[in-house]
Backbone as CSV, one residue per row, in Angstrom:
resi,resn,N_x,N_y,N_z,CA_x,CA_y,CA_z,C_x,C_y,C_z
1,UNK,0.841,-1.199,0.000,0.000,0.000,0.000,0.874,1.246,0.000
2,UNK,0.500,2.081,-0.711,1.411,3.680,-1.131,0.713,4.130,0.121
3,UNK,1.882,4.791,0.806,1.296,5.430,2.239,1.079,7.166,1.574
4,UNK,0.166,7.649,2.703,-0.654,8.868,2.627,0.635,9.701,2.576
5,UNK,0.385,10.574,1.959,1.271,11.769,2.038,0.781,12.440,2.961
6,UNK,2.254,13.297,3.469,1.712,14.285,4.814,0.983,15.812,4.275
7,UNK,-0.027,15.565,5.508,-1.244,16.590,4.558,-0.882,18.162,5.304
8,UNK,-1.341,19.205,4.556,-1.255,20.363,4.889,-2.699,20.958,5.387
9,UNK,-2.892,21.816,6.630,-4.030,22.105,6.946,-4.856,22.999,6.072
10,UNK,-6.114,23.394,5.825,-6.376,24.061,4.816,-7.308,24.706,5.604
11,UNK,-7.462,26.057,4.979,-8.822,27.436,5.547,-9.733,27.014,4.379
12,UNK,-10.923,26.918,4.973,-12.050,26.990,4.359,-12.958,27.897,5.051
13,UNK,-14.103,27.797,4.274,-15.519,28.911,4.469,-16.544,27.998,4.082
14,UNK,-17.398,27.948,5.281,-18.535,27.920,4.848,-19.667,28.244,4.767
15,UNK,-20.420,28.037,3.978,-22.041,28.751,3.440,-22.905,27.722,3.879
16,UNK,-24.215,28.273,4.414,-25.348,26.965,4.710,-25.324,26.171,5.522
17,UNK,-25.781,25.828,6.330,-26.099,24.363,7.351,-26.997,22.870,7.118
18,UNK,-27.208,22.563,5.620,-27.753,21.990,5.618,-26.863,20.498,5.941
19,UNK,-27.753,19.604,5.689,-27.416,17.850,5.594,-26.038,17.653,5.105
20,UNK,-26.147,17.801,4.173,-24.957,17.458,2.667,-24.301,18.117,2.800
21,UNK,-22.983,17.985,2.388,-21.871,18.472,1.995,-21.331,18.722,0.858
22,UNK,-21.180,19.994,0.044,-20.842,19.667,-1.086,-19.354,20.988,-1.299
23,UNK,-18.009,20.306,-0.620,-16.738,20.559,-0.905,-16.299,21.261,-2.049
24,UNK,-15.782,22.364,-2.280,-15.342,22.938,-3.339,-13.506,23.174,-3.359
25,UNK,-13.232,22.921,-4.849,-11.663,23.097,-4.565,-11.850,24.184,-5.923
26,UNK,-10.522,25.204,-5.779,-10.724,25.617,-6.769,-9.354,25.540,-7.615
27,UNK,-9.345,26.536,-8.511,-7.798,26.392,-9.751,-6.753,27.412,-9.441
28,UNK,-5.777,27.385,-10.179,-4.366,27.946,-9.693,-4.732,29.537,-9.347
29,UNK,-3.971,30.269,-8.582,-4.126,31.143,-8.470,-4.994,31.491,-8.014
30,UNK,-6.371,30.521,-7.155,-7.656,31.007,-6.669,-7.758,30.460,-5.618
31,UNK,-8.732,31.136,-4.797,-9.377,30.781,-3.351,-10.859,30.321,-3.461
32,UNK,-10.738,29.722,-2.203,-11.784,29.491,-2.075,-13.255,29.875,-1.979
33,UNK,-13.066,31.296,-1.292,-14.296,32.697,-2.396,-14.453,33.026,-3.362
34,UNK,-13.563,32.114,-4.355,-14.321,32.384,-5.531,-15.668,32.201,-5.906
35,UNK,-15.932,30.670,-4.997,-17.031,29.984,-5.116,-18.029,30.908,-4.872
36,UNK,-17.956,31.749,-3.741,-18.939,32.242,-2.960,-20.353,32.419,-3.747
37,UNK,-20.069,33.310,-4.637,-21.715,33.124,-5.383,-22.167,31.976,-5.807
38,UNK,-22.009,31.279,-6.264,-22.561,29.908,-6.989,-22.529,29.484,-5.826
39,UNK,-21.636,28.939,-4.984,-22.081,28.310,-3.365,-23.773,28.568,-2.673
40,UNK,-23.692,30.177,-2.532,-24.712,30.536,-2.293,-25.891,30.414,-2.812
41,UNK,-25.594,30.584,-4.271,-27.071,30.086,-5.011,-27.743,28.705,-4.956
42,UNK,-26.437,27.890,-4.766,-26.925,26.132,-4.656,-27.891,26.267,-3.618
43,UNK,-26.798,27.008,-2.475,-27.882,26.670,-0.567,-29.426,26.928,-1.082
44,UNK,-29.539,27.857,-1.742,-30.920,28.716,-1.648,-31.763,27.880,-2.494
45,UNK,-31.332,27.281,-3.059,-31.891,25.941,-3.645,-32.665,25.151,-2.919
46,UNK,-32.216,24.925,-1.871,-32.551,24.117,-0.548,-31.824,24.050,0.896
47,UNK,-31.905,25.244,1.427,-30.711,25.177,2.882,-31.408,24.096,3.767
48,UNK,-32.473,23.655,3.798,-32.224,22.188,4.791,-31.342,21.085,4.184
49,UNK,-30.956,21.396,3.210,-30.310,19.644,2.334,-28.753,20.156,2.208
50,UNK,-28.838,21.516,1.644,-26.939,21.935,1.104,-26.237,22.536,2.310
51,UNK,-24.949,22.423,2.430,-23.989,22.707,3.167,-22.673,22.982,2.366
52,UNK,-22.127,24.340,1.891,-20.834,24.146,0.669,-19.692,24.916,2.178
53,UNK,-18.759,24.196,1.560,-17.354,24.131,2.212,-16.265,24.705,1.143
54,UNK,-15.759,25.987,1.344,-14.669,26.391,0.105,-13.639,26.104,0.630
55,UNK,-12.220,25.236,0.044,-11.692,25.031,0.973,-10.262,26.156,-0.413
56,UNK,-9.024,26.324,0.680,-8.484,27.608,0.029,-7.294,25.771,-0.058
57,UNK,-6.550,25.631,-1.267,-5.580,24.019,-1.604,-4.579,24.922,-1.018
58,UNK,-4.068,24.184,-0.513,-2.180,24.039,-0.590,-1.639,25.350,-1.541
59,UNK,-0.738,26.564,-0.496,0.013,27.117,-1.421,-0.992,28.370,-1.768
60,UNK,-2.207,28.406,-1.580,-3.256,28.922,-1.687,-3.928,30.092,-0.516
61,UNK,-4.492,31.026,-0.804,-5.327,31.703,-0.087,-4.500,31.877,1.668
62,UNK,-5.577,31.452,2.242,-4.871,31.339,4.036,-4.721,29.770,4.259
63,UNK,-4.497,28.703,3.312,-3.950,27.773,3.604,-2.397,27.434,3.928
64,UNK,-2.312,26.632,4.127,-0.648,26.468,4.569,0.560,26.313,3.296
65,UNK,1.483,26.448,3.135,2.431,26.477,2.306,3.320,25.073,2.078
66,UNK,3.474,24.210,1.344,4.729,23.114,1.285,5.504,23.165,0.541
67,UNK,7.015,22.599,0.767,7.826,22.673,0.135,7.837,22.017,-2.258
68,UNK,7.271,21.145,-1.969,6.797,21.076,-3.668,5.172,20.479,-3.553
69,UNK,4.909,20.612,-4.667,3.689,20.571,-5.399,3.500,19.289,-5.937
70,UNK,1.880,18.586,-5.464,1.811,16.824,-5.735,0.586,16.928,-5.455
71,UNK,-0.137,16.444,-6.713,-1.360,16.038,-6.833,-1.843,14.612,-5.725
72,UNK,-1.083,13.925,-4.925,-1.357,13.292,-4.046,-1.487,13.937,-2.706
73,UNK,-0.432,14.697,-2.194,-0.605,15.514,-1.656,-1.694,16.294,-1.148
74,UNK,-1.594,16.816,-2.337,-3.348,18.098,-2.164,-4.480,16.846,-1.922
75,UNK,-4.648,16.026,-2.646,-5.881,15.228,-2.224,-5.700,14.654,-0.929
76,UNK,-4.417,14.823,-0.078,-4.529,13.860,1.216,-5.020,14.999,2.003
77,UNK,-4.684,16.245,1.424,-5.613,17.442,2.616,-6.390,17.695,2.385
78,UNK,-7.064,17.164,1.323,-8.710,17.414,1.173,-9.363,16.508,1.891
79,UNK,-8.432,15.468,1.464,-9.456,14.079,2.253,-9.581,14.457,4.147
80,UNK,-8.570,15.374,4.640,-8.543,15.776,6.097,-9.291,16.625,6.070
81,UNK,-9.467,17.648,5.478,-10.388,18.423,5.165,-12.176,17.857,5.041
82,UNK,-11.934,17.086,4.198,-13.203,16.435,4.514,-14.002,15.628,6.064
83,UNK,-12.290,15.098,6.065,-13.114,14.386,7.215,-13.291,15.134,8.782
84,UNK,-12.795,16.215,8.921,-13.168,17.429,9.331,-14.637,17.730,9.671
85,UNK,-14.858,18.093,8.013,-16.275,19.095,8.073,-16.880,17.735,7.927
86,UNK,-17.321,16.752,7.564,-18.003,15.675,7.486,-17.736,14.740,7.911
87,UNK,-17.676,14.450,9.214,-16.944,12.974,9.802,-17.761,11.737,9.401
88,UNK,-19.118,12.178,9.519,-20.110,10.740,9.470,-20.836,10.511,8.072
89,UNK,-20.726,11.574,7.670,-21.050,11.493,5.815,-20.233,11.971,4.544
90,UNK,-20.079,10.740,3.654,-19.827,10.915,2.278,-20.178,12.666,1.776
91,UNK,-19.250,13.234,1.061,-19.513,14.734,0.719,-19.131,14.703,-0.993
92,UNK,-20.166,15.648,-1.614,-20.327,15.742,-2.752,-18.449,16.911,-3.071
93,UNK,-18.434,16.371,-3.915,-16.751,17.113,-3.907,-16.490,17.767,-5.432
94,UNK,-16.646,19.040,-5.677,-16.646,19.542,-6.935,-15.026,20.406,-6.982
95,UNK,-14.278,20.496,-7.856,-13.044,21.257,-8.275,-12.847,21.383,-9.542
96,UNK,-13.112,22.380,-10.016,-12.893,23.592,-11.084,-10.529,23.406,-11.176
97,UNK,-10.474,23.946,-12.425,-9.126,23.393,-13.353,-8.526,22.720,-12.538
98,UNK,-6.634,23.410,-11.742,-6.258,22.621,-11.234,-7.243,21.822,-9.989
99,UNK,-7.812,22.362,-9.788,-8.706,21.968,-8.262,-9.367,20.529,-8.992
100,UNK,-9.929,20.324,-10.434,-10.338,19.543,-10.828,-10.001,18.342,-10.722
101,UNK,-8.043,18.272,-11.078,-7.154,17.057,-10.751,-7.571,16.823,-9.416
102,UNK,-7.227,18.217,-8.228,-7.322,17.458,-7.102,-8.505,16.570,-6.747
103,UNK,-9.541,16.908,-7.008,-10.785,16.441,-6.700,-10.892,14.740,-7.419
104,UNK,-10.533,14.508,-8.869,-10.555,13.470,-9.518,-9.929,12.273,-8.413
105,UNK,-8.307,13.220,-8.116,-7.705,12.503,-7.367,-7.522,12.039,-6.007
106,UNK,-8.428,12.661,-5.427,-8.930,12.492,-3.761,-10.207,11.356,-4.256
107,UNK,-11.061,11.523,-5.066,-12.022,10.078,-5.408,-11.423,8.790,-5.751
108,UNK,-10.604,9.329,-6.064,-9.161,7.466,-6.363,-8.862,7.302,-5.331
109,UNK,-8.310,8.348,-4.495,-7.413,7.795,-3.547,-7.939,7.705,-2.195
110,UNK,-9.281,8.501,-2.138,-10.139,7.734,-0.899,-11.629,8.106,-1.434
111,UNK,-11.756,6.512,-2.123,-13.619,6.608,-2.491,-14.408,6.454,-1.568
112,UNK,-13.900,6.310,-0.364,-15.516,5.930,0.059,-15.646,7.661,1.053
113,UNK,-14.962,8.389,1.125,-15.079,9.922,1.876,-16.044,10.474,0.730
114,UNK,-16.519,9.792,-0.469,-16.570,10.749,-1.659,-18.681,10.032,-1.878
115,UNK,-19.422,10.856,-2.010,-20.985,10.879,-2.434,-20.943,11.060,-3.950
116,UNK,-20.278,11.558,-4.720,-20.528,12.488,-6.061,-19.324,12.919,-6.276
117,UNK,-19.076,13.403,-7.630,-17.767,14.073,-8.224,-18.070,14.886,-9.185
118,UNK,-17.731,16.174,-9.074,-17.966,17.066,-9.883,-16.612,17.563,-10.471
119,UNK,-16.622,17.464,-11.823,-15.241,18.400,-12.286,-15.175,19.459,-13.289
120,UNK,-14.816,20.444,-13.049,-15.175,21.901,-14.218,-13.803,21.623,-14.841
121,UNK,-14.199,21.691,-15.982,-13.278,22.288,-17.303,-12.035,21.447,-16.711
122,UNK,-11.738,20.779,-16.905,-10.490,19.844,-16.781,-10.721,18.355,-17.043
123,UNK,-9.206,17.730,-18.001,-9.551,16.471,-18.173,-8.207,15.929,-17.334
124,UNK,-8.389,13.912,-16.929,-6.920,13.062,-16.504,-6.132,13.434,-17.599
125,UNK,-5.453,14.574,-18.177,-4.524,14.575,-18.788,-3.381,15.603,-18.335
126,UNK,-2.139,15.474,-19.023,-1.664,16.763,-18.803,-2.057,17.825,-19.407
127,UNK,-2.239,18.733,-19.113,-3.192,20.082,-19.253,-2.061,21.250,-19.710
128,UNK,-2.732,22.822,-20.500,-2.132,23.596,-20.702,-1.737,24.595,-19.911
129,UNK,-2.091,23.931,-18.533,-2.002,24.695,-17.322,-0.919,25.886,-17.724
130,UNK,0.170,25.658,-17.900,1.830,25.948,-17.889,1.121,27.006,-18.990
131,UNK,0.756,26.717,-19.784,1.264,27.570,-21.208,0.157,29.282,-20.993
132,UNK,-0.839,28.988,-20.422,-1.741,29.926,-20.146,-1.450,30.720,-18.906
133,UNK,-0.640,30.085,-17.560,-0.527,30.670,-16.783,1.056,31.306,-16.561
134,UNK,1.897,30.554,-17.055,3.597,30.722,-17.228,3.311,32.581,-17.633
135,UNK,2.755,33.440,-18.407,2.897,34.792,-18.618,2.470,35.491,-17.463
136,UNK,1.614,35.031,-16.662,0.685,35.398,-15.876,1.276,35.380,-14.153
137,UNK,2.403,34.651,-14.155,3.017,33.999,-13.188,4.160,35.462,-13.482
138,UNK,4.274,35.039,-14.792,6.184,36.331,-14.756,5.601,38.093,-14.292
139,UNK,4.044,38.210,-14.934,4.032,39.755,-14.469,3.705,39.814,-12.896
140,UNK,2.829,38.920,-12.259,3.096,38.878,-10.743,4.679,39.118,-10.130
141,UNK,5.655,38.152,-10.752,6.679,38.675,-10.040,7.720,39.687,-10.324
142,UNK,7.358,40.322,-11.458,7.566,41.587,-12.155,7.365,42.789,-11.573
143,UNK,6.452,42.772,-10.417,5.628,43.454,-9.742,6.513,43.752,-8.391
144,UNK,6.773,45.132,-8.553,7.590,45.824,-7.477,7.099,46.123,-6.222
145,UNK,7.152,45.089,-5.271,6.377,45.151,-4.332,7.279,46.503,-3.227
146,UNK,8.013,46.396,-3.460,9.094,47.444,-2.324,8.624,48.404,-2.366
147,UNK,8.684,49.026,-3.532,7.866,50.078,-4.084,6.407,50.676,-4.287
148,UNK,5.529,49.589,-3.876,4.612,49.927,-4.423,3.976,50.666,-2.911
149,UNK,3.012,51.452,-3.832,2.161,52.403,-2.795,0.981,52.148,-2.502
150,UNK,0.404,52.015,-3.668,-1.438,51.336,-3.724,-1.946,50.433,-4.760
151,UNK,-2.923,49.656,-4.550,-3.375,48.760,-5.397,-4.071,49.078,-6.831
152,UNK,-3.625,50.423,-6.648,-4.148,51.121,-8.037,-2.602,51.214,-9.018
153,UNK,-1.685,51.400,-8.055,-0.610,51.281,-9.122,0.266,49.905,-9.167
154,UNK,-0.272,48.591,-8.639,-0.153,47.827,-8.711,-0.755,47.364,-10.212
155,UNK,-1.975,47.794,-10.471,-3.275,46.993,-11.723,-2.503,48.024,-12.749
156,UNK,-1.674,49.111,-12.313,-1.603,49.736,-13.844,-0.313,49.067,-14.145
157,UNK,0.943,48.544,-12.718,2.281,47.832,-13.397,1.622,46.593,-14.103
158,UNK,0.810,45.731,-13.857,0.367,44.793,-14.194,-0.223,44.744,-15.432
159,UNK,-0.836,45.701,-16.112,-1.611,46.074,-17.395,-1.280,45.521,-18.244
160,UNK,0.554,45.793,-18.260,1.265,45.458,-19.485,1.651,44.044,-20.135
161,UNK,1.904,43.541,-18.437,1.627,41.895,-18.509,0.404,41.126,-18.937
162,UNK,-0.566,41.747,-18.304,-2.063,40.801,-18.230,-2.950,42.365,-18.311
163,UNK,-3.240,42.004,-20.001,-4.380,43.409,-20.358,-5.671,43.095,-19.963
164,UNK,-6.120,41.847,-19.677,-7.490,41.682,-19.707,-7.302,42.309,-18.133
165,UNK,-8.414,43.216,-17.730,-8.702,43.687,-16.625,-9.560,42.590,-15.680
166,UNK,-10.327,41.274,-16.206,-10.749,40.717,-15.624,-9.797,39.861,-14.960
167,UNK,-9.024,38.880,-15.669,-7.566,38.324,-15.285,-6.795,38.872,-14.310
168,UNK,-6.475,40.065,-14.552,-5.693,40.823,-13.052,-6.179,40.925,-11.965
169,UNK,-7.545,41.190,-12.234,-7.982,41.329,-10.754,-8.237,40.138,-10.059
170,UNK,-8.144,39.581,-10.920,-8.479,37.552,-10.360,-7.194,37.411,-9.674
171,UNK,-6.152,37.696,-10.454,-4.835,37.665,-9.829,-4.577,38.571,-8.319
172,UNK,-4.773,39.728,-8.733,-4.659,41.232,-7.603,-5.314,40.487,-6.209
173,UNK,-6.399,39.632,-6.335,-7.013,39.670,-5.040,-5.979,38.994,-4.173
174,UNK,-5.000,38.140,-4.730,-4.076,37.607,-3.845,-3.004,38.337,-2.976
175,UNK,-2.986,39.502,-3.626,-2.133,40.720,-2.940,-2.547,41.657,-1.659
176,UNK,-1.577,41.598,-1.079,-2.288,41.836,0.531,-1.273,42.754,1.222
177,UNK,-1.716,43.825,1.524,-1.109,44.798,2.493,-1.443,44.503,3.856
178,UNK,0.053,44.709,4.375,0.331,44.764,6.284,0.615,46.573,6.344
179,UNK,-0.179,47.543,7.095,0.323,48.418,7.230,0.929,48.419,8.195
180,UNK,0.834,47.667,9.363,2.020,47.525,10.285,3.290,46.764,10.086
181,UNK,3.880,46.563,8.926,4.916,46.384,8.459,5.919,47.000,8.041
182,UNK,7.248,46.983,7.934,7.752,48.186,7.923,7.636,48.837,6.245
183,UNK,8.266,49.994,6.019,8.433,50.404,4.664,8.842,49.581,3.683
184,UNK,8.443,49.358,2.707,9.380,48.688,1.510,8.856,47.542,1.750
185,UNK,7.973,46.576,3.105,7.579,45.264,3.284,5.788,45.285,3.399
186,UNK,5.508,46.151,3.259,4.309,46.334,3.277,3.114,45.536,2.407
187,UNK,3.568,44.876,0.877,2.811,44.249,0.100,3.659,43.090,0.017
188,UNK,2.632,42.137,-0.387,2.874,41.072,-0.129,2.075,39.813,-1.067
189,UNK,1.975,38.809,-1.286,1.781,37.973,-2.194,1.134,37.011,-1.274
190,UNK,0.013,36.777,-1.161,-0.536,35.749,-0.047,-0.608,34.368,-0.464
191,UNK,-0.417,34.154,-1.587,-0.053,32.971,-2.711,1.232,32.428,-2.223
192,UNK,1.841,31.006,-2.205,3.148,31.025,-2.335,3.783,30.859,-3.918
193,UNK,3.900,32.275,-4.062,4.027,32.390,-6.488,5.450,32.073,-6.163
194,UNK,6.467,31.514,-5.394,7.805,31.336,-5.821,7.925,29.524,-5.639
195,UNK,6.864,29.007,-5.299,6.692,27.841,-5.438,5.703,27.580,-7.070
196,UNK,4.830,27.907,-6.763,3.950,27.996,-8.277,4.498,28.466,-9.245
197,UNK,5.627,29.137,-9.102,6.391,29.531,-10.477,7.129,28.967,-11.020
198,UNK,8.144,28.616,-9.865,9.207,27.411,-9.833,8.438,25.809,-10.333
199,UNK,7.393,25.841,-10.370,6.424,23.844,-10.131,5.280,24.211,-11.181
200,UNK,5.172,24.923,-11.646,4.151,24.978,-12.539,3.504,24.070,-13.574
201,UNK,4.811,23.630,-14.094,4.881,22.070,-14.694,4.567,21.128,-14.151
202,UNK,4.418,21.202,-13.099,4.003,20.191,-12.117,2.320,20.060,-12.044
203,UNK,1.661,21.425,-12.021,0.335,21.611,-11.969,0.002,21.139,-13.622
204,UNK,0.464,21.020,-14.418,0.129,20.472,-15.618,0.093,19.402,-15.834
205,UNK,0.541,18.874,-14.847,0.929,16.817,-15.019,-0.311,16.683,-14.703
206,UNK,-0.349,15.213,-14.795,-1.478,14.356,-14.366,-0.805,13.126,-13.827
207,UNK,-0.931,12.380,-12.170,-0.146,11.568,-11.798,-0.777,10.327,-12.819
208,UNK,0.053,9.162,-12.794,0.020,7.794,-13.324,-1.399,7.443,-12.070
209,UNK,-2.297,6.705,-12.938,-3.401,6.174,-12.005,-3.872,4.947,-13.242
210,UNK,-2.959,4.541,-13.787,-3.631,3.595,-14.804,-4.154,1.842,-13.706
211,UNK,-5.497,1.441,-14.263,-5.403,0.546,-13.364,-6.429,0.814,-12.387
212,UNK,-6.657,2.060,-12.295,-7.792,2.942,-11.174,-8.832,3.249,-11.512
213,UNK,-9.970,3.151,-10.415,-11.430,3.953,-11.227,-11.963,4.131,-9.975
214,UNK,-13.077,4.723,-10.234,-14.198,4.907,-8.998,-15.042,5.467,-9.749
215,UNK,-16.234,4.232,-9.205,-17.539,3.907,-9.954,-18.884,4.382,-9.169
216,UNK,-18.367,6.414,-8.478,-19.114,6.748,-8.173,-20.077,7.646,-9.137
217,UNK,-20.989,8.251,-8.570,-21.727,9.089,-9.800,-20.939,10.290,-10.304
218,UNK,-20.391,11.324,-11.308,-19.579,11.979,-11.479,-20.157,12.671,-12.805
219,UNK,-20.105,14.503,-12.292,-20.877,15.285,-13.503,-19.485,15.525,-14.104
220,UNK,-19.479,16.040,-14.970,-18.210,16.351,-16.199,-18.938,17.656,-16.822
221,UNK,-18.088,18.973,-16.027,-19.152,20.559,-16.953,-17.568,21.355,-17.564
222,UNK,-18.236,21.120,-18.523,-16.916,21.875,-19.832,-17.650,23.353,-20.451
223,UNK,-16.750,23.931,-20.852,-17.055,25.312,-21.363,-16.844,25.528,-22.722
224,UNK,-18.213,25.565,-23.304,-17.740,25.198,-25.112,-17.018,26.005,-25.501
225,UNK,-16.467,27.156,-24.997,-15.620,27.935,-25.521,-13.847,28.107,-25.118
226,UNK,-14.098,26.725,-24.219,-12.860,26.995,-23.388,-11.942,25.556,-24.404
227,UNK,-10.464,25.394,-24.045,-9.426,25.095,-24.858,-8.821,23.892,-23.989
228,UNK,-9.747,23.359,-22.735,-9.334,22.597,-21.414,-9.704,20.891,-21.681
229,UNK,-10.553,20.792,-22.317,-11.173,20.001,-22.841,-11.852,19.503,-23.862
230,UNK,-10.993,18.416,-24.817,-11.575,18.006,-26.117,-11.912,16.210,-25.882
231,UNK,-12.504,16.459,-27.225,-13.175,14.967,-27.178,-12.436,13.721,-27.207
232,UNK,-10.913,13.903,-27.207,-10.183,12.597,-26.931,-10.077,12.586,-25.813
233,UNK,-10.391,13.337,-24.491,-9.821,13.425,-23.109,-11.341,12.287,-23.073
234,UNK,-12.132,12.181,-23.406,-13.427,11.278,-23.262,-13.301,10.307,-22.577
235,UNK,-12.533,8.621,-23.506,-12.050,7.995,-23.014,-11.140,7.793,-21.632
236,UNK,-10.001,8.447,-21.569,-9.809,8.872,-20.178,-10.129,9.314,-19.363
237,UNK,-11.317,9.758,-19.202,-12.446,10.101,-18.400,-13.096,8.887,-18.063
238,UNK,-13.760,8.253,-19.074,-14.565,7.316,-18.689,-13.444,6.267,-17.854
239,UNK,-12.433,5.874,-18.420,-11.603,4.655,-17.944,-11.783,5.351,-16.344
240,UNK,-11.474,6.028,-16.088,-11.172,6.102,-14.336,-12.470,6.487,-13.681
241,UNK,-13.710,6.491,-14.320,-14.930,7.497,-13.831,-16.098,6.597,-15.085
242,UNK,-16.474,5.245,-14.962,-17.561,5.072,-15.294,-18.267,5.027,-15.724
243,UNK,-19.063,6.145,-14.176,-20.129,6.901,-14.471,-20.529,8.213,-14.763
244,UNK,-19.302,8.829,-15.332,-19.314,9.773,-15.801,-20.461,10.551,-16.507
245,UNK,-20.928,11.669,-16.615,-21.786,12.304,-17.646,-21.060,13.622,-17.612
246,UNK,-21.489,14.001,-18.964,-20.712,15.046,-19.819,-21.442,16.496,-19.970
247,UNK,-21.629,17.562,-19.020,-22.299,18.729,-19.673,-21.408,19.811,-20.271
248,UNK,-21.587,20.406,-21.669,-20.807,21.323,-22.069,-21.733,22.658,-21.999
249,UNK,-21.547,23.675,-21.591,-22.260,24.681,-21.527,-21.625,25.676,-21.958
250,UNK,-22.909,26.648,-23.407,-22.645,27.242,-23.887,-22.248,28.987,-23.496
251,UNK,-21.793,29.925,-24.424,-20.983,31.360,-24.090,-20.673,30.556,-22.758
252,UNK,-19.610,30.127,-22.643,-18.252,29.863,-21.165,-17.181,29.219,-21.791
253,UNK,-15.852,30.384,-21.022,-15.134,29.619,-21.172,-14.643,28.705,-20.233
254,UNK,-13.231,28.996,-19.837,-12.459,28.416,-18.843,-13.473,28.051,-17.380
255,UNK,-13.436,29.193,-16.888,-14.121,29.939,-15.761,-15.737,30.274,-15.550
256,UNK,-16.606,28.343,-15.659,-17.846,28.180,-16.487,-18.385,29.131,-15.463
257,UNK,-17.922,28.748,-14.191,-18.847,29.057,-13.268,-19.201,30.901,-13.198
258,UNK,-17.975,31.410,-13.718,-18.000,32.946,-13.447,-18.424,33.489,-15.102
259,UNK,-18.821,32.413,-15.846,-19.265,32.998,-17.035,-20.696,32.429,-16.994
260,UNK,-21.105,31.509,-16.570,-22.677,31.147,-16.674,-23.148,30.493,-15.431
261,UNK,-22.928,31.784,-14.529,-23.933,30.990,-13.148,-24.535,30.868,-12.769
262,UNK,-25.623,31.255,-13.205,-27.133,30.873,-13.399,-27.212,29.217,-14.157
263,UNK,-26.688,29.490,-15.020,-26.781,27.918,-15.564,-25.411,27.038,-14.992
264,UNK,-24.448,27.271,-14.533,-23.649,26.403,-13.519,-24.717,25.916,-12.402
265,UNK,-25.202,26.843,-11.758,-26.010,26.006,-10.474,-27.118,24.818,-11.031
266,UNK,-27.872,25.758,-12.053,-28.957,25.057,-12.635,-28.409,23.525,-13.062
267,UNK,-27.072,22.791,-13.733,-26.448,21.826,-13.716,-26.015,21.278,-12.715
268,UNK,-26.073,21.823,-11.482,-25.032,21.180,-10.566,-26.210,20.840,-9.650
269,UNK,-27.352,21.735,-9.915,-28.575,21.379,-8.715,-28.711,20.014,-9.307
270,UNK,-28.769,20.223,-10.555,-29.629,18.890,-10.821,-29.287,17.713,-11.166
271,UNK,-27.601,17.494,-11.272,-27.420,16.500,-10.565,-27.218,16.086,-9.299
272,UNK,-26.878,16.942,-8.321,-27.123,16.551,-7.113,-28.244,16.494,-6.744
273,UNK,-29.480,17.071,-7.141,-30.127,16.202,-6.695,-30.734,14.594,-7.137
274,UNK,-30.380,14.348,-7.911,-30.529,13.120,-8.814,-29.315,11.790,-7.825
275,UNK,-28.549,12.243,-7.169,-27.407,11.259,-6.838,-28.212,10.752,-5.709
């Protein structure tokens, strides 16, 4: 037996008190508030039944920091994480890009913590993680923190790197002022980006799991406009997942949930409630 990797503690948030549990991981560079709206819309769906848990991965948000980056890893602190907020029940477990691997890979590596599997925009493959985020990674550390004064002239050094204004600020929220810090230390990167910069390639792998499956129920929501997922990743989907089903939902890309969340929940209600 491959022993557990040592797990890192993780900050989460949660929304709702209902029954169920339904765990959220999210993708590089994000926290666990991302979820927050779509979280919220599920509860209101039904707050006696939903309970969502954002949890912030490894390296992430106010979670803890480790020395390298391993898709076994992150799933052994989810699985603590889980068994945490849910000691006595199976929890529905959804993760969006990188968060997606983790999630795939916490259902391999402990099925029975797991009710359901949800995965956004990501397939078991190696992914373009690297190639989309590698530019995105160099203007973060491009970024003169010694210097800087306010978060307004932070988004304009950043412009030049990452023009889309939506992208930066996805990025920016990770940036965090101590005013009781001294001069010149005042901003700060709440991310660990000198690990994620350095391992990035790493978030693009996909570990070896040939041989593996879990033959729980599992939604599959892709973004017809997004570049994360094509129709040969299919098969490798099904081999490790079953019972897979496939929703592609239209105008979304990458980021289904923050491009169609009205119709993200509307998919996610309804397979959970169907499981």
């Amino acid at each position: 037996m491959t022993p557990t990797p040592a797990t890192t503690e993780l900050h989460a948030t949660t929304i709702g008190n209902g029954a169920e549990t339904v765990v959220w991981c999210h993708g590089v560079f994000g926290q666990g508030k991302n979820f927050t709206r779509v979280a919220k819309d599920l509860v209101a769906t039904d707050r006696d039944r939903w309970r969502c848990v954002l949890l912030d991965l490894p390296n992430h948000g106010r979670s803890g920091w480790t020395s390298e980056i391993s898709y076994p890893q992150m799933a052994a602190s989810v699985a603590r994480s889980i068994r945490e907020h849910s000691p006595d029940r199976p929890v529905h477990l959804l993760g969006h890009s990188m968060g997606g691997k983790v999630a795939m890979r916490t259902a391999l590596d402990f099925p029975e913590l797991l009710a359901s599997l949800v995965v956004v925009d990501m397939a078991p493959v190696v992914s373009p993680l690297n190639l989309r985020f590698d530019p995105l990674t160099r203007a973060m550390e491009a970024l003169d923190l010694s210097s800087l004064r306010t978060r307004t002239q932070a988004e304009a050094q950043m412009s030049v790197g990452v023009p889309d204004p939506v992208i930066r600020q996805f990025l920016l929220q990770n940036l965090r002022h101590d005013v009781h810090a001294p001069a010149g230390h005042q901003w700060h990167w709440q991310m660990n980006l000198d690990l994620l910069a350095s391992q990035m390639d790493q978030v693009a792998q996909w570990p070896d799991t040939r041989g593996r499956h879990w033959d729980g129920p599992v939604l599959w929501i892709s973004g017809e406009d997004s570049h994360y997922v094509h129709p040969e990743h299919q098969a490798a989907m099904a081999a490790l997942f079953p019972r897979v089903q496939r929703v592609r939902v239209k105008n979304a890309g990458h980021w289904v949930h923050a491009d169609q969340p009205e119709v993200f929940v509307q998919v996610l209600h309804r397979f959970l409630e169907n499981v």
